[in-house]
N, C-alpha and C positions, 0 to 999 in steps of 0.2 A: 622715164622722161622722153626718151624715142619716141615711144609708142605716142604717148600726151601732145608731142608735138606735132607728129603727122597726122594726126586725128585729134584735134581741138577739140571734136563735139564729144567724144568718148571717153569715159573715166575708164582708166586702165591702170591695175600695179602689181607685182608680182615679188614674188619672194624665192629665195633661191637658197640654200647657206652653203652651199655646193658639195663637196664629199669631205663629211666631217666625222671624227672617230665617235659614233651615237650607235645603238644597237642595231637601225638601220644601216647605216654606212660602215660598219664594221672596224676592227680594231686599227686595221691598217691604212685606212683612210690618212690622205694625205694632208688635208686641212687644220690648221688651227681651231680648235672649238670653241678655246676662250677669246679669239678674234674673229668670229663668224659673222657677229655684228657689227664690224667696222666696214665690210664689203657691203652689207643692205645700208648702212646711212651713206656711203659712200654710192651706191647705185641709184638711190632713191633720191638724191640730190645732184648727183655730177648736169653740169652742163656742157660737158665734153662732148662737142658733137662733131667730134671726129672719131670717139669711142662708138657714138651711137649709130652711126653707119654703120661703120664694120660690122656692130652686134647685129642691124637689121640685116645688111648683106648676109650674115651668117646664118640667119633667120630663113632668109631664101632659099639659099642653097642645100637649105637642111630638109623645109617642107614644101618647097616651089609655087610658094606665097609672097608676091611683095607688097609693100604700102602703100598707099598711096604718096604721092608729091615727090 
């Protein structure tokens, strides 16, 4: 939703389930697995755009890329 807002003209969405106990992420992964998809409906809809800063800020700081607006 970040992304969609700062670039109207771009369709952008991404998926994420973060570190959940699956044979990639291993036993000890610290995530919920039978609640993994309440974090993507919950990301894929939030209008928290005090959430979506921070995430872009973090975005920044991570690969020293910002967005436009």
């Amino acid at each position: 939703m970040a992304v969609a807002r700062k670039w109207q003209d771009v369709y952008s969405n991404a998926v994420d389930p973060g570190w959940a106990p699956t044979k990639m992420g291993g036993r000890g992964a610290p995530d919920d697995l039978q609640k993994g998809h309440e974090i993507q409906v919950w990301l894929a809809g939030s209008n928290d755009v005090q959430m979506q800063e921070l995430f872009l800020s973090w975005c920044k700081v991570i690969t020293g890329v910002s967005f436009p607006g």
